[in-house]
N, C-alpha and C positions, 0 to 999 in steps of 0.2 A: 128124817129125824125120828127116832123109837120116842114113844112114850117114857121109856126109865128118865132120860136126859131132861123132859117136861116135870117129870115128879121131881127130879131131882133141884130145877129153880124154884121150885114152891115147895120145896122140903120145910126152907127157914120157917115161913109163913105156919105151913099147914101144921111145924111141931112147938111152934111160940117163940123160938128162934128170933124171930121178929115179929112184930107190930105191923098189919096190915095199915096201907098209906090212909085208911080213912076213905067215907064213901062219895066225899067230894075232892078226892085226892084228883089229879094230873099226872095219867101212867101212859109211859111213853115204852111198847114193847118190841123190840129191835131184831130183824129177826123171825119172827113170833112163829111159828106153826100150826095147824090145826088140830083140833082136841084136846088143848088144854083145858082147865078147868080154873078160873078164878078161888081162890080161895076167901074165906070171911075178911071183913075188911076191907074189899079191894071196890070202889067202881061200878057203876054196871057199865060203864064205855069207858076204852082205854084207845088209844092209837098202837095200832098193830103195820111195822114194818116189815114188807117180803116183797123183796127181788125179782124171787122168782115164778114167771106168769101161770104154773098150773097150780103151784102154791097160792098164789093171791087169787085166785079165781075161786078158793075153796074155802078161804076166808071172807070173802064178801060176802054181802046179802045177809050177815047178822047185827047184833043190835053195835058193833065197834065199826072205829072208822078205820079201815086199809086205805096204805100206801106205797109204793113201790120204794122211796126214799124219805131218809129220816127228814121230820115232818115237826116244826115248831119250837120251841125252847120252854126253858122254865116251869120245867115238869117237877114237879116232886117226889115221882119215883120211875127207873126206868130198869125195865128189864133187858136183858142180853143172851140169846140164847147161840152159844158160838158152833161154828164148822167145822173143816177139817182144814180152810187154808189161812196161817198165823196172821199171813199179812190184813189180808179182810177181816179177822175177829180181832187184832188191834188197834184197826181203823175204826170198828164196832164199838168198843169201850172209848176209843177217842171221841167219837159223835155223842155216846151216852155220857159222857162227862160233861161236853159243850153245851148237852141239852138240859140238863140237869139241873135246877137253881142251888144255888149256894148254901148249903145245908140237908139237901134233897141225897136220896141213896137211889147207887148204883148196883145192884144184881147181876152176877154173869154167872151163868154154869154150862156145862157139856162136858161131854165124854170123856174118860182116860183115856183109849185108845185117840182119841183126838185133841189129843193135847192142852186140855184143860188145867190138868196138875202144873205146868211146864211155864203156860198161857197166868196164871197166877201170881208163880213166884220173877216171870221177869216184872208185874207190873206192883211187885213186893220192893223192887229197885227202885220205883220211880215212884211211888206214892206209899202213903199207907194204906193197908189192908184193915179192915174193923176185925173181920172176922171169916172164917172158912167151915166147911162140914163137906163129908163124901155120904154119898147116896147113891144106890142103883147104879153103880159103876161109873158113877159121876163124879164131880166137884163142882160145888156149889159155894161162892165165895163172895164179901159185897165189900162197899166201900164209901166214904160220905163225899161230895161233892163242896171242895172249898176253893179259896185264892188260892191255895198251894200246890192244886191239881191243873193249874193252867199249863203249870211246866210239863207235869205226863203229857198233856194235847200234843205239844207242840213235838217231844219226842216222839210219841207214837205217828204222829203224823210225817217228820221229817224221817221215820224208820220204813213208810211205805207211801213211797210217793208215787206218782204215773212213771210207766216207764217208756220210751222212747226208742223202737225198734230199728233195726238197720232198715231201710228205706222210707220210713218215716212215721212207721206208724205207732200209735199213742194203744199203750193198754194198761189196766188199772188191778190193783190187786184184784183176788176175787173169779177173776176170768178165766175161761179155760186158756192154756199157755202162754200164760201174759211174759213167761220172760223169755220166751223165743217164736216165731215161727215156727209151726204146727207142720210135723215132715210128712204127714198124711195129707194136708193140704197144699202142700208144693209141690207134692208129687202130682198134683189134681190140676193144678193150675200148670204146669210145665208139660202138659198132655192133652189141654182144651184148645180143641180148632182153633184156628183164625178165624174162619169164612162165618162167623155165628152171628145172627143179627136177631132184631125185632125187640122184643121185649121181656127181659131176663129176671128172675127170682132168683134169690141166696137163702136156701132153707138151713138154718141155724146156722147163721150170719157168725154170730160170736164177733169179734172188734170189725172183723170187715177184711179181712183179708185176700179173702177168694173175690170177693165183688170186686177190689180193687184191680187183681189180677183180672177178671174177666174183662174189666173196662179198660185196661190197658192192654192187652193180647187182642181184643177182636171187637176193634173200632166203628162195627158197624152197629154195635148194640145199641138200641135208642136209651131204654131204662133200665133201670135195676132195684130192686125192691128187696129190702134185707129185712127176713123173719126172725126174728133172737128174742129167744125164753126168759135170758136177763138183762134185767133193767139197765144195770152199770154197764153192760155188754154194749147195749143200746147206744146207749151216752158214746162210746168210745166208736164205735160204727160209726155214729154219723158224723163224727169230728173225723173221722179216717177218709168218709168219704167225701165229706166238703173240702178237706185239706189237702187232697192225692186226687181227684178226680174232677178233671174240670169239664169233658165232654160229655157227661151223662148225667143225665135226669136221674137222683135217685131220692129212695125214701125211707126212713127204718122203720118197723111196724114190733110191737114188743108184743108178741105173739105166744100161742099155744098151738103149736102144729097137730097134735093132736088133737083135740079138742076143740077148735075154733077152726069150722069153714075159710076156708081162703074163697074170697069173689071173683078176684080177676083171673084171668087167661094170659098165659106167656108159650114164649115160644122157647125158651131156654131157661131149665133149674139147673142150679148149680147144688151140691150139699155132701157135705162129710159131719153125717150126721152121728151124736154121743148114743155110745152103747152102756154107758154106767148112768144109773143114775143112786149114789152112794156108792160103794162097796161092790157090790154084786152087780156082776153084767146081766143088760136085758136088751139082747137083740129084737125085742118087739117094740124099743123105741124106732131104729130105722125102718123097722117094718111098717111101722104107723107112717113115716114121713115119706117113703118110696109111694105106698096108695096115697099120701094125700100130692104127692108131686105128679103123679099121674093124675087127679084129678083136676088141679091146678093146670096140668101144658092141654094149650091148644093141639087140635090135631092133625099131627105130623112133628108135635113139638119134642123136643130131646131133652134129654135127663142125665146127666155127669156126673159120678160120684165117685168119693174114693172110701174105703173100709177097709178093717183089718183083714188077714186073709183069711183067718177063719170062719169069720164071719158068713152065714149061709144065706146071703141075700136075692142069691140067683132062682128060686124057687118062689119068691114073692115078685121079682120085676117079669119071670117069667108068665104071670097071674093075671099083670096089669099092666103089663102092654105090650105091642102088637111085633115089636122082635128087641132083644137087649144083645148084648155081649161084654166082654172084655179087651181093653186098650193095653194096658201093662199090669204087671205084677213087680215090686222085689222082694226082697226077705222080707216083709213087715204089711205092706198093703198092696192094694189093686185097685185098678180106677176100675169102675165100670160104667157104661153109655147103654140107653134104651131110650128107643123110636115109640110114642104115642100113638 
């Protein structure tokens, strides 16, 4: 999240637009980012929502309370700082309305290019709008919390519901490819031995997909332990994995693969690890997760991954461990395997 999109939710505030909630106000910030700047009026502690784990690790430790999900009711003011996926920032205004007491204002802004102008006028259909302003290539728009806004909930809610994958699996707005299986990951799982045993990790798990393949392709694995950055991801993981997997021990851990040590020792990773984080590719996410997967297998332990093909990851598994290769390629990705 840039800074303009942050200036742009305390635009109202900072130009008199609005009236800060007061200093024993109840702010409830959905979302939230690090580096904002409270403006006059507001709190010195608000509830700060974030998802996701190297985001919330960078708001902790100040004087606000984080939480991975939204977190209490009958706030008097709540902020919304929306993404790039419509389903999850309608679901975001539907929680900040629920949360909201009856008279209390909601706040939502973000980017043009991310569909904030767009994000606006559909929720112009379902309730009233107080009032709107752009900024910093923003839109910044807010709205008052009544009996009349119960109906947007229950829209916005039945607009994104769980969805219900072919072979069983549950994924939630918000997720990476929540409305289909992920073909970089089927191609990973339709290429993982049989004969794999002992004790397995899924490095950026996302709903569970691949753990579920791996505990159904190769029955001798004892556990499986699924790392995933976001929260909702989490949630959907381990419903995947208690509802689809009944011989294996497994666990989900909401993690920062970069940033937080892994303790245990496995004998099998599993990972088709994200190259974006925003906009711009950054191949030094997988690069981070390849050294911490070798750090993580025991020795003699293997490493499975699938990437896009241009991805240049064969220079970093060549680094960190002791011989890697390649299984398949097609137009689009390539597994590759390395021996600890």
């Amino acid at each position: 999240m840039n800074d303009g999109t942050l200036k742009t939710l305390f635009h109202p505030f900072d130009t008199g637009l609005l009236e800060g909630p007061g200093a024993d106000a109840r702010v409830l910030f959905l979302n939230a980012d690090p580096g904002f700047v409270l403006p006059a009026g507001f709190p010195e502690n608000v509830t700060l929502q974030q998802d996701f784990r190297p985001t919330f690790r960078v708001l902790e430790g100040g004087t606000h309370t984080v939480v991975p999900q939204p977190d209490g009711e009958g706030y008097d003011l709540t902020l919304v700082l929306t993404g790039r996926h419509r389903g999850q920032n309608e679901l975001w205004v539907a929680e900040a309305l629920k949360r909201t007491r009856e008279g209390g204002r909601i706040v939502v802004a973000g980017g043009k290019t991310d569909g904030a102008a767009s994000l606006r006028k559909r929720l112009a259909d379902l309730m009233p709008i107080d009032d709107h302003a752009s900024k910093n290539h923003g839109v910044v728009f807010w709205m008052t919390r009544s009996e009349s806004t119960d109906a947007a909930i229950e829209a916005l809610e039945a607009a994104n519901p769980p969805l219900l994958l072919d072979g069983g699996f549950l994924t939630v707005p918000g997720v990476f490819s929540q409305e289909h299986i992920d073909p970089a990951s089927k191609l990973l799982a339709e290429n993982l031995p049989e004969k794999l045993e002992g004790d397995a990790a899924d490095f950026g798990a996302g709903w569970g997909y691949l753990s579920v393949q791996l505990a159904e392709r190769a029955p001798a694995i004892r556990t499986i332990e699924l790392f995933e950055a976001g929260f909702s991801a989490c949630v959907a993981a381990k419903a995947n994995m208690n509802n689809l997997v009944r011989s294996v021990e497994s666990r989900v851990l909401w993690y920062d693969l970069l940033a937080e040590p892994v303790e245990r020792r496995y004998d099998v990773i599993v990972m088709n690890p994200p190259f974006h984080q925003g906009r711009a590719a950054e191949p030094s996410i997988g690069e981070g997760m390849i050294k911490a997967a070798s750090a993580a297998l025991r020795p003699g332990g293997r490493l499975f991954m699938v990437a896009n093909r241009q991805l240049p990851y064969e220079a970093v598994l060549e680094s960190a461990f002791a011989r890697h290769g390649e299984t398949v390629r097609d137009t689009r990705f390539k597994v590759l395997w390395a021996v600890r």
